[in-house]
C-alpha positions as a Python dict, from the first residue, in 0.01 Angstrom:
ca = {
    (1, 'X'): (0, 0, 0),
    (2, 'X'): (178, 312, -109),
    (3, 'X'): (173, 621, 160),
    (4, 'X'): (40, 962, 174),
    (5, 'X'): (34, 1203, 503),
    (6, 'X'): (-161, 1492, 578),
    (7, 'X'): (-229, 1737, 829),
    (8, 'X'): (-387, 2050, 929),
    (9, 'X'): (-170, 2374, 1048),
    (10, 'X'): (-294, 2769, 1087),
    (11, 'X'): (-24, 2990, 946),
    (12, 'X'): (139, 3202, 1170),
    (13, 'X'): (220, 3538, 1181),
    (14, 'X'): (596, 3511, 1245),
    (15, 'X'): (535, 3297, 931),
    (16, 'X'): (466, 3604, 709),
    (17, 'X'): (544, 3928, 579),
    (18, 'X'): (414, 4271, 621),
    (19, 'X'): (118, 4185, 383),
    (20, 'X'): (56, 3883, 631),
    (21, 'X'): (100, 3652, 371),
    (22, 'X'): (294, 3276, 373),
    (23, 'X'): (667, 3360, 334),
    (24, 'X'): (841, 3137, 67),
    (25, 'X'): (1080, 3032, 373),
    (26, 'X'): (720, 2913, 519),
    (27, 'X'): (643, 2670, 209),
    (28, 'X'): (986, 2551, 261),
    (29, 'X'): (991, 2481, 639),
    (30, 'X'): (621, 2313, 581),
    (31, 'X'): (725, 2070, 314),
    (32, 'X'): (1037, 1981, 491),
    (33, 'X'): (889, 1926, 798),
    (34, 'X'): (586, 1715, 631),
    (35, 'X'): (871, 1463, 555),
    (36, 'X'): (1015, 1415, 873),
    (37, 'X'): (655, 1384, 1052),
    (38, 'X'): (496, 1132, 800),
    (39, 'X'): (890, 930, 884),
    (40, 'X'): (810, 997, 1245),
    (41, 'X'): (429, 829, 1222),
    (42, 'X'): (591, 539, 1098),
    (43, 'X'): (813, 511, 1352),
    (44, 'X'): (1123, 594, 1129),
    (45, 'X'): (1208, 907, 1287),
    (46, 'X'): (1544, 1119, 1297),
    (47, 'X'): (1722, 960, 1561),
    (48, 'X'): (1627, 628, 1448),
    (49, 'X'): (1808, 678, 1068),
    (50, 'X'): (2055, 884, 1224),
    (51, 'X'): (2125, 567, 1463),
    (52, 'X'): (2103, 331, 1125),
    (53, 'X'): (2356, 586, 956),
    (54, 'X'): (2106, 754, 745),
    (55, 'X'): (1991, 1088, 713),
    (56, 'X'): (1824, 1268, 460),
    (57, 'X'): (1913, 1604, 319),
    (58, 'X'): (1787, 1832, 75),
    (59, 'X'): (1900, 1813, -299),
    (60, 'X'): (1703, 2059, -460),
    (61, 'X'): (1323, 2219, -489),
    (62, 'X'): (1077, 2350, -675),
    (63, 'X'): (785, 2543, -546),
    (64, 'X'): (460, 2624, -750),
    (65, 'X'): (209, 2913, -610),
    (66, 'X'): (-115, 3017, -738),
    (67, 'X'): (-189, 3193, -395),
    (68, 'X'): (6, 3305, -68),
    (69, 'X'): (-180, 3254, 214),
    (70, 'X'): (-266, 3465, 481),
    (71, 'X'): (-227, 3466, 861),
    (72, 'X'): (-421, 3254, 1057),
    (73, 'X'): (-514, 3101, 762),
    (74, 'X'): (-612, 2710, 835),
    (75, 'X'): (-441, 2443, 582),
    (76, 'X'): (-447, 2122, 468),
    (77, 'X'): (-121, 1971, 390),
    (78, 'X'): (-59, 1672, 220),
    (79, 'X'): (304, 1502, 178),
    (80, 'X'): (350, 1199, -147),
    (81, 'X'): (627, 1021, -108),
    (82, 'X'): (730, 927, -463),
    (83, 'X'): (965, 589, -623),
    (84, 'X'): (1347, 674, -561),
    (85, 'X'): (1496, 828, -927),
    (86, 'X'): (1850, 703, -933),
    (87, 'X'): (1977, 866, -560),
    (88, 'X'): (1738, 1079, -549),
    (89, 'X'): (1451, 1063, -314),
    (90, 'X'): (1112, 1276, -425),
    (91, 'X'): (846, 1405, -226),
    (92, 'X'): (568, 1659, -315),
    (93, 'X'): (367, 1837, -61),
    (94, 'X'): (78, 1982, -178),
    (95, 'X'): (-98, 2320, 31),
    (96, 'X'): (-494, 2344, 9),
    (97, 'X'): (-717, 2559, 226),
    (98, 'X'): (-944, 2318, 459),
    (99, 'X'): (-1219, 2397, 165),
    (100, 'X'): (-987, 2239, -99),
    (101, 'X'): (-845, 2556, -276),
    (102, 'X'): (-562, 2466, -436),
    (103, 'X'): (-313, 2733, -316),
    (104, 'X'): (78, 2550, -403),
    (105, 'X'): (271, 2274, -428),
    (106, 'X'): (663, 2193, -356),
    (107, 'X'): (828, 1972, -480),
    (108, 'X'): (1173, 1828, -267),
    (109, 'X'): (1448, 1611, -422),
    (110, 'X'): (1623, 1454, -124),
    (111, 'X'): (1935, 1203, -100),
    (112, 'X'): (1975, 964, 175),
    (113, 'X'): (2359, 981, 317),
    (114, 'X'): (2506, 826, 607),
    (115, 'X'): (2620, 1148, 856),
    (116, 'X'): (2949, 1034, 952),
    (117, 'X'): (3065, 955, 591),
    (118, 'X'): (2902, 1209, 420),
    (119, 'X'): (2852, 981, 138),
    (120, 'X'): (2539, 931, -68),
    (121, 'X'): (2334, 598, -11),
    (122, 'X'): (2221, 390, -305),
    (123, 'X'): (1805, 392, -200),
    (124, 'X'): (1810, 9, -115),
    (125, 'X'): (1931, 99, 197),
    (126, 'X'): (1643, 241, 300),
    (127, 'X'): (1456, -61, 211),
    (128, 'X'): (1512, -203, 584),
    (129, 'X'): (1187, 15, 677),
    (130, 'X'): (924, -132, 446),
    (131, 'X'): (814, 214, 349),
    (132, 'X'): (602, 220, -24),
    (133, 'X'): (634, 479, -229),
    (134, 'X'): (382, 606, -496),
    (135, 'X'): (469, 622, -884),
    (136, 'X'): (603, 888, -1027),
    (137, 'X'): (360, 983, -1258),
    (138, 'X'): (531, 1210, -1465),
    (139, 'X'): (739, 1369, -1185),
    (140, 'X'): (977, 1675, -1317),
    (141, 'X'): (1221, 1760, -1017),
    (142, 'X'): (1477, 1542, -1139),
    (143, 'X'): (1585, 1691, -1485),
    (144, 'X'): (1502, 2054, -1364),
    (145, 'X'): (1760, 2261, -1356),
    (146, 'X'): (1810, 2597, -1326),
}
């Protein structure tokens, strides 16, 4: 069965500019911390990888926004893990008001490496959790480049 994760959050105003809208930092803290909580619900949190000698780490994002939103706007947030390209781990996270209003969506290329190496793992090794990914379904963040 493959995984998805959601939850709700209000945005915050330390979370925003003058215009008390989402800061981009915001969408970036959100998605990243989406990963590490749906991890943490399985019971594969932080310590435990960083214990097996695996961490992940950012590679590279992309975010799409049709709207910013505003403080203390409510959200739904919900995290797809996607199948491993080559080293590269991919996870969207997609933001929606509690309605369903599309609002963005980030995209996160991670790579699993062990912490005291610094080397990049081959994604087999994370195959010790049991974890199911969804396909990729015509998934982008790997050839984008900048």
């Amino acid at each position: 069965m493959t995984e998805i994760f959601q939850k709700e959050i209000t945005v915050m105003e330390y979370e925003c500019d003058v215009q008390k809208k989402l800061r981009l930092s915001g969408f970036m803290h959100h998605a990243q911390q989406m990963g590490s909580d749906h991890l943490a619900a399985k019971g594969i949190g932080y310590r435990k990888m960083y214990e097996d000698h695996m961490v992940f780490v950012v590679n590279k994002l992309v975010i799409q926004i049709r709207r910013r939103p505003e403080f203390p706007e409510q959200l739904k947030l919900t995290t797809i893990p996607k199948q491993p390209k080559g080293v590269q781990f991919i996870r969207d996270t997609i933001f929606e008001t509690v309605s369903g209003e599309a609002l963005a969506e980030v995209s996160i290329s991670w790579a699993l490496i062990n912490p005291e190496t610094r080397r990049i793992l081959r994604p087999s090794a994370f195959d010790c959790y049991g974890f199911q990914f969804n396909p990729n379904d015509g998934e982008y963040i790997t050839s984008y480049k900048l």
